[in-house]
C-alpha positions in Angstrom: 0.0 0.0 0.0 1.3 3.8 -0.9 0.9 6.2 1.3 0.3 9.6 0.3 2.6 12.5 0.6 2.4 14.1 4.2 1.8 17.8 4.1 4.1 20.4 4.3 1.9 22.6 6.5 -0.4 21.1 8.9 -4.0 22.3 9.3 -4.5 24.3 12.4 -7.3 23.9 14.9 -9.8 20.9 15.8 -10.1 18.2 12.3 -13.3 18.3 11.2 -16.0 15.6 12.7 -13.9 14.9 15.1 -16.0 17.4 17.8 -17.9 15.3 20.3 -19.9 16.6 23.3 -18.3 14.9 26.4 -21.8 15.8 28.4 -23.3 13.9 25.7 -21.3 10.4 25.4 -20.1 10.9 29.4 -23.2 12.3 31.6 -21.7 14.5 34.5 -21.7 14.4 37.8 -23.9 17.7 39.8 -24.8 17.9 42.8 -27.7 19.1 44.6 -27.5 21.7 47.4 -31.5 21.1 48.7 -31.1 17.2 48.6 -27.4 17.4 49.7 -26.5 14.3 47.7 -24.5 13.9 44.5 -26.4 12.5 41.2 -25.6 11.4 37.6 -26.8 13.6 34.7 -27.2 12.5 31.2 -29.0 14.6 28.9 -32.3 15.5 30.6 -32.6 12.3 32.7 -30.7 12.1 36.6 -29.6 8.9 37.7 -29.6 7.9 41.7 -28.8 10.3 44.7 -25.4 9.5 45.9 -23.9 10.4 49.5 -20.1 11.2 47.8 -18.4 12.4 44.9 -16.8 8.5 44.7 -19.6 6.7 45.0 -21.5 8.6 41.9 -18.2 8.3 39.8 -17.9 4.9 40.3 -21.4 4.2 39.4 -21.4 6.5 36.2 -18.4 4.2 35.6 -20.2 1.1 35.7 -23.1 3.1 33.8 -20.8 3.5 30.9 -19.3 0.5 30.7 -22.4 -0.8 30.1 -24.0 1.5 27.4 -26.0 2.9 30.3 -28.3 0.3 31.1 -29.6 1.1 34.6 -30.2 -2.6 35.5 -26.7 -3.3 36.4 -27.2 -0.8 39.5 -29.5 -3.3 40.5 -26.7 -6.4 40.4 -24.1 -4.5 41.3 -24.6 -4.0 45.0 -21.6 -3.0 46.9 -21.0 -2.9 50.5 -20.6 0.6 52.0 -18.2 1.0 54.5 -19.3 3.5 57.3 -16.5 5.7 57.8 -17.5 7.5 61.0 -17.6 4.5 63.5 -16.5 5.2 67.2 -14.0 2.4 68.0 -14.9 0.3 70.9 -11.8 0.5 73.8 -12.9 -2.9 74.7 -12.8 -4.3 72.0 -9.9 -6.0 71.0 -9.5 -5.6 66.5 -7.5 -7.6 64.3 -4.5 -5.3 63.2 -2.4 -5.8 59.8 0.9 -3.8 59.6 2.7 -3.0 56.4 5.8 -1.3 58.3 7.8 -1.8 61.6 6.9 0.2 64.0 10.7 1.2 65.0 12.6 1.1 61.7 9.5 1.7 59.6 10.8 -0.6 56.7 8.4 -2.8 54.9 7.4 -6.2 56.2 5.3 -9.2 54.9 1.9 -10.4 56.2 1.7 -11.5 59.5 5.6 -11.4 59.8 6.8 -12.2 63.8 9.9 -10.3 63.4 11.7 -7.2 61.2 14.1 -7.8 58.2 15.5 -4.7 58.9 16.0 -4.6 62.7 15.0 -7.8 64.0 13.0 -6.4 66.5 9.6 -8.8 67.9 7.2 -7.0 66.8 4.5 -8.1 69.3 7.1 -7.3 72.0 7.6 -4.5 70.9 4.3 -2.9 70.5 3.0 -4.7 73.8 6.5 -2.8 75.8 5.3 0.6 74.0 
């Protein structure tokens, strides 16, 4: 195949049928200061009330992914994770730690002891 000769001088600007409304082929995300609550906007129709910014881009996400069919907001339940819980001093919770404590360098899952400094890391965090 022969390709043509490239130009010596470029058209300037936006190439021609190339313009697409983002609003259009996206929706946006508003939100609505009576309500308090984020929602999905495409064209004239508004799609669910959302408590954050996340959770409406996440589900315009899965929206366009699926050539906006709203009935995968009906499979695709989630868990919510409440964010403003009072911890329990009683309460003993399962703890994971990515870094010592002294040395901070990384460790491994459920590693008894550092790379780095060798410290116990139970001992340590039960003498501190």
């Amino acid at each position: 195949m022969i390709l043509p000769p490239f130009p010596k001088k470029r058209p300037k600007g936006r190439i021609k049928g190339t313009k697409v409304n983002k609003k259009e082929r996206e929706g946006e995300i508003l939100f609505d200061h009576k309500l308090k609550k984020f929602y999905i906007k495409k064209g004239a129709e508004t799609i669910g009330q959302y408590d954050t910014m996340t959770e409406a881009f996440y589900y315009k996400k899965q929206l366009m992914a699926n050539d906006w069919n709203k009935n995968i907001l009906k499979t695709n339940i989630t868990i919510k994770i409440e964010v403003n819980i009072v911890i329990d001093p009683t309460v003993e919770y399962e703890v994971q730690l990515n870094f010592c404590p002294k040395c901070k360098s990384r460790l491994k899952l459920e590693e008894i002891e550092c790379p780095s400094c060798g410290i116990n890391i139970r001992e340590y965090l039960s003498n501190n």
